[in-house]
C-alpha positions in Angstrom: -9.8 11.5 4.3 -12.4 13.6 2.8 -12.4 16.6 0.0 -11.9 18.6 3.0 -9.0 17.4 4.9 -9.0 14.2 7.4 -11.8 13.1 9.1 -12.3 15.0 12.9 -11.7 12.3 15.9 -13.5 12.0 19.1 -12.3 12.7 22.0 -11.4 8.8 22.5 -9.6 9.0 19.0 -12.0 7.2 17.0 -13.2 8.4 13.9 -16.6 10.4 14.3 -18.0 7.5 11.4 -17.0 4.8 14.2 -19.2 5.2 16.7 -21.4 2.7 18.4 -24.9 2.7 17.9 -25.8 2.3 21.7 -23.0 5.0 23.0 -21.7 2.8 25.7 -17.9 2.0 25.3 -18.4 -1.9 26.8 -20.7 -4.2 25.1 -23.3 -5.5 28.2 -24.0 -9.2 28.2 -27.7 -8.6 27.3 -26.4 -7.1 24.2 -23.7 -9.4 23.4 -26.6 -12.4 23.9 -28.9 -10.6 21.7 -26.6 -10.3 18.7 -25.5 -13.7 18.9 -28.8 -14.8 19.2 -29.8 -12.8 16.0 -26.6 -14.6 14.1 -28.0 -17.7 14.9 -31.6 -17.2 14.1 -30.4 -15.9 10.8 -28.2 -18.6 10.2 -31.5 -21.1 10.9 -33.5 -19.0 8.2 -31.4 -19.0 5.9 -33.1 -20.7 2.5 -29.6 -22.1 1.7 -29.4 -23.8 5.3 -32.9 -25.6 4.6 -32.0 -29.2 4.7 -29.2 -28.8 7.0 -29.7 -26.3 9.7 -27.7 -27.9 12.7 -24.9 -28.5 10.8 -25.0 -24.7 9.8 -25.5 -23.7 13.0 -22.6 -25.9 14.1 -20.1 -24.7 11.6 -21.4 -20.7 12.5 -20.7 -21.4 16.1 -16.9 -23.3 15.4 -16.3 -20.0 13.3 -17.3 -17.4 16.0 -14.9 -19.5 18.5 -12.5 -20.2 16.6 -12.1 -16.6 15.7 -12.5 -15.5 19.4 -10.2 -18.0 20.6 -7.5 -17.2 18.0 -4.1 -15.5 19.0 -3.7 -11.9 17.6 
């Protein structure tokens, strides 16, 4: 809620601030790849990760299934 009254929705009832970058409603694979590909390179670069990368990488990629895999 702003100074002028809540927020206007879409028409899919999301708030006009939530909006995807790309405008598609379902994430293609390419996409999906990409980003995960980017976490991972970051995750490699990371100065803290220096002496230890796979292990990083490892513990990045338990999280992301982990999280995936959970039950809501």
């Amino acid at each position: 809620m702003n100074q002028h009254g809540p927020m206007p929705r879409r028409h899919d009832g999301r708030h006009e601030s939530e909006r995807r970058e790309t405008g598609t409603a379902v994430e293609t694979p390419k996409s999906a790849l990409a980003k995960a590909r980017g976490v991972l390179e970051f995750v490699w670069s990371h100065p803290a990760n220096r002496d230890r990368r796979l292990a990083a990488v490892h513990r990045a990629i338990d999280f992301q299934v982990r999280a995936r895999l959970a039950a809501p």
